[in-house]
C-alpha positions in Angstrom: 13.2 -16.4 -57.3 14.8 -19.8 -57.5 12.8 -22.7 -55.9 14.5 -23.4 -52.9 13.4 -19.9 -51.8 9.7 -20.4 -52.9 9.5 -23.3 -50.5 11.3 -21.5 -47.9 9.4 -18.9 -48.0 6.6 -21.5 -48.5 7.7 -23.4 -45.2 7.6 -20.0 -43.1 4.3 -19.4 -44.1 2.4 -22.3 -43.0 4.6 -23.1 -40.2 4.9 -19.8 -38.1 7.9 -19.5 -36.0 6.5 -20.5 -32.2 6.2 -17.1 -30.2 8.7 -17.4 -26.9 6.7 -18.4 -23.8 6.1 -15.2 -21.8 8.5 -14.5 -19.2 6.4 -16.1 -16.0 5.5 -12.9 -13.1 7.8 -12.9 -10.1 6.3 -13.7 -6.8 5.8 -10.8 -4.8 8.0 -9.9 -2.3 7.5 -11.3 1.1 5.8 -9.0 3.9 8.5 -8.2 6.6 7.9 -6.4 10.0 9.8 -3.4 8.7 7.3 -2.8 6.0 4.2 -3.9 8.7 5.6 -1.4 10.9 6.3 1.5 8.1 2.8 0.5 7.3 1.1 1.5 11.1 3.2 4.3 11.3 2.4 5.6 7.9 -1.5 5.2 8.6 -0.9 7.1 11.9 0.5 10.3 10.4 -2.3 9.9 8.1 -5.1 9.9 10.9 -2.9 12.7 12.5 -2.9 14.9 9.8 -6.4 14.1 8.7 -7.5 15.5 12.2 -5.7 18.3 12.2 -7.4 19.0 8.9 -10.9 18.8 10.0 -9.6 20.6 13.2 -8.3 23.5 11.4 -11.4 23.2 8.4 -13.9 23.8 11.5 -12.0 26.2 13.7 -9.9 28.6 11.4 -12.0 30.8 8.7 -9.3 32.0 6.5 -7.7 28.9 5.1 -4.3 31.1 4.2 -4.3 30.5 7.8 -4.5 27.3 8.5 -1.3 25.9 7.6 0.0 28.1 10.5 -2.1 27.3 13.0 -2.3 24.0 11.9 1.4 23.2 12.9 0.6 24.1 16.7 -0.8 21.0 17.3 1.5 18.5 19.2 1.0 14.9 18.7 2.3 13.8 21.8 -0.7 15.7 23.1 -2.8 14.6 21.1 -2.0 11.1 21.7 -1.9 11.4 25.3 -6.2 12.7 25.2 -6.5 9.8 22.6 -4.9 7.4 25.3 -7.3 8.7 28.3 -10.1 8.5 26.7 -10.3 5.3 25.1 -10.3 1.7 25.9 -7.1 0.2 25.2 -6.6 -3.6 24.9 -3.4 -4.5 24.9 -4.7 -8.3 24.0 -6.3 -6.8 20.8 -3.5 -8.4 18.9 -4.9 -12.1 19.2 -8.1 -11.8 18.1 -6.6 -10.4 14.6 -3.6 -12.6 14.6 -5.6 -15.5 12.6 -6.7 -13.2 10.1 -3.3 -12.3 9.4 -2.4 -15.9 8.8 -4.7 -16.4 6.4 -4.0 -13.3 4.6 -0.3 -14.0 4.5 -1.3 -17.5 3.0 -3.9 -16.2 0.5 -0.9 -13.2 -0.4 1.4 -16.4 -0.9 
């Protein structure tokens, strides 16, 4: 090996090429109301369907069954009972407002 390539390969060794700097993490996407309001509807099919699975766990024996009578229930009904008999405050918004803030600006 001629000398030029010695020290080359001499250089390389004790001065290690410098690793690229790693590619910085995106910010994540901001929150918009469509994905806030995807996110309560979501959460109420879940409660929904979660009720009608204890519902049918408790009432129908033969769980083959249940799907069937499972898909009987009506949530416009169900809604309406949930509506007369709880307390609604349509004001409950504000007190959770300033908690939203600062989870926006600790998400940010």
């Amino acid at each position: 090996m001629a000398l030029h390539d010695d020290l080359l390969a001499l250089a390389r060794r004790l001065v290690p090429p410098v690793p690229p700097p790693p590619a910085p993490v995106p910010p994540p996407p901001p929150i918009v109301e469509a994905d806030l309001r995807r996110g309560v509807s979501t959460a109420y099919y879940a409660l929904f369907h979660l009720l009608i699975h204890e519902a049918m766990a408790r009432i129908v024996a033969d769980p083959t069954l249940r799907s069937r009578v499972g898909r009987a229930f009506d949530h416009g009904k169900m809604k309406l009972f949930d509506r007369q008999h709880t307390y609604f405050d349509p004001d409950a918004h504000r007190a959770v407002q300033p908690r939203l803030a600062r989870m926006g600006a600790i998400l940010s």
